[in-house]
C-alpha angles and dihedrals in degrees: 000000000000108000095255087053086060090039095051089045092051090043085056098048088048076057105049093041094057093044088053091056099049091051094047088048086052087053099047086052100057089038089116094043086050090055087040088063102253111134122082092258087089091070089061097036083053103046085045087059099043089058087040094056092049095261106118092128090064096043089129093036097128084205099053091045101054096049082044084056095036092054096061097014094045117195115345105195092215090049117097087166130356128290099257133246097233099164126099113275102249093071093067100075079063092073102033087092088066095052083076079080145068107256096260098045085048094052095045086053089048089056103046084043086056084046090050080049092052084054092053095047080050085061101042098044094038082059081060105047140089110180108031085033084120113050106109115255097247089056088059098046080048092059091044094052087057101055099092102229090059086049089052093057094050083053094048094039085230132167099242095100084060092055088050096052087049099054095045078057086052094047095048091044084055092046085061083043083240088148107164096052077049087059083044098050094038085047082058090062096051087111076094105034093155086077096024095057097063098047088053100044087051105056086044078059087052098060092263091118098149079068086065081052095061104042092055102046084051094043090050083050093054088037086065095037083056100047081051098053096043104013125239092288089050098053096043096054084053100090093044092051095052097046074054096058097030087059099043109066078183086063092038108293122149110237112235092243087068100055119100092199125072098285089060094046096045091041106027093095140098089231124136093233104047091109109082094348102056094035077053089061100042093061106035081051089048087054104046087048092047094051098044091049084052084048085053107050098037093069100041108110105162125112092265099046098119092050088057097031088048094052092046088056100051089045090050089046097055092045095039100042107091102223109043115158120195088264098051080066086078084093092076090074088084096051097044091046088053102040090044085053098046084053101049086040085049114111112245090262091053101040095088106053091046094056095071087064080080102047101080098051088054088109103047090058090056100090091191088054078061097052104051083051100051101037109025108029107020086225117131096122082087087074088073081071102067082034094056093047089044085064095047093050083044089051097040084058096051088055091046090054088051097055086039102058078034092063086045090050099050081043106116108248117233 
């Protein structure tokens, strides 16, 4: 390896490893408020217990939730309810193993279970890769444990790194052009539709329609283990309890200032006119992202095209959803580990411009950055910025692959 090469890697490393210790600090310091029941792994834990004790049909009932929560959380001061199971039914048998536990043994196994799923991601992504093919699994999960959304859903004990283990299933699915087991693997993930739904959506629009297949025989399956597990009545009053929720921060909403995606950008704001205006915005802006990264993609035609389509979608995904938290964010691993790849893999004459593909994304790797976001000022929402310019330079490639192909094409044969 060329000295710079050895120079950039150790600078890395340095990197990482500082990362990692800010974010183990972090955790030392919130050790107590993890045993006290604070993290979102209590609304899991919760809805576990409440189909463990026979109460399915009750699953969104406020009042069973909180004495569920009571019962092993005890009295947060700060909690006037509980913080509320939001998620489809079905997600919740995930979690009824762990019932067997106390809740922080229970937490502490959730978290080495979503390591054991970074580890997985490591393996998938490493089957797809040229140039970083032969970086060891554990530096990788290294590197993901010290991006800081991936951090804050070890914190949490959320479900985002299994998100991010299903769609690097559905990427590699859609590597082997096994389409329809991708649909299946991304309708897995519909616990968060809200992301799900636009990846999907994009790669229908790119001719992959037996994606759209998949999705759909696996969605109907979890749609009737659902309606087992809640009843019809159950399952019905679920939409409208969640767009309850999702508009109340005082039930368990996340406020916009603290969504790194366009409705936190256009809402995120103390201005007299971020009602309507500003909802009008977010979702003019949403669908103008989500239709030029469909442009975009439609038209690429060059070998490694999925790797950047696929990027672009999981960017799009996280700006465009409506509800998008800071852990949710641990789905960017996937489009940092490809377009860092598709760099190192670019010719000479290509390396520069490519390089310009990681620029925008500079600030989302500086935990501290994060930090300051998320606990001094409450404002996280200006992530959606880097992000926003990241899909324009994807984007930007994809067109330039497909001039490109265009210029060999029109080239006279000998």
């Amino acid at each position: 390896m060329p000295a710079s090469g050895l120079k950039s890697r150790r600078s890395m490393r340095i990197f990482i490893v500082g990362m990692l210790c800010l974010h183990l600090l972090f955790f030392f310091n919130l050790r107590e408020r993890i045993q006290q029941g604070y993290p979102d792994f209590t609304v899991f834990y919760t809805a576990a217990m409440v189909l463990r004790d026979g109460l399915g049909h009750q699953l969104y009932d406020e009042r069973v939730q909180f004495a569920v929560q009571q019962s092993f959380a005890g009295q947060i001061p700060s909690r006037r309810g509980p913080l509320p199971y939001i998620h489809p039914p079905f997600e919740a048998l995930v979690f009824l193993p762990l019932t067997l536990l106390l809740y922080h043994q229970a937490f502490v196994a959730w978290d080495l279970l979503n390591v054991g799923a970074l580890f997985g991601v490591a393996w998938l992504l490493r089957r797809s890769l040229t140039a970083l093919r032969l970086i060891p699994p554990w530096e990788f999960v290294l590197a993901f444990l010290a991006f800081f959304p991936v951090f804050a859903c070890l914190l949490q004990g959320q479900d985002s790194i299994l998100l991010l283990l299903l769609c690097a299933l559905g990427f590699n699915a859609l590597k082997k052009e096994a389409d329809f087991l991708a649909g299946g693997w991304f309708a897995l993930g519909v616990f968060k539709f809200q992301l799900i739904l636009p990846i999907v959506l994009l790669f229908v629009i790119w001719r992959r329609r037996r994606v759209a297949a998949g999705f759909a025989a696996v969605s109907i399956v979890l749609a009737l283990v659902s309606v087992g597990l809640v009843g019809w009545e159950g399952l019905l009053r679920y939409p409208a309890y969640v767009l309850q929720v999702a508009k109340a921060p005082s039930l368990g909403g996340v406020p916009a200032e603290l969504m790194a995606n366009l409705h936190g950008l256009a809402l995120g704001w103390p201005l007299p006119f971020s009602g309507a205006v500003g909802t009008s915005a977010a979702v003019l802006s949403s669908v103008v992202v989500f239709f030029f990264a469909a442009a975009k993609g439609l038209v690429a035609i060059r070998p490694e095209k999925l790797e950047l389509q696929f990027a672009l979608a999981i960017v799009v995904s996280v700006l465009t959803s409506w509800h998008t938290n800071a852990h949710d964010l641990s789905l960017l691993v996937l489009p940092l580990v490809l377009i860092a790849d598709y760099y190192l893999h670019a010719p000479t004459r290509e390396g520069r411009r490519r390089l310009v593909l990681l620029f925008p994304v500079a600030p989302v790797l500086i935990s501290p950055l994060w930090v300051v976001l998320w606990f001094v000022s409450s404002g996280i929402n200006l992530m959606a910025i880097p992000l926003l310019w990241w899909a324009w330079e994807i984007g930007r490639e994809l067109s330039h692959d497909r001039h490109s192909a265009s210029e060999l094409s029109l080239q006279p044969q000998p």
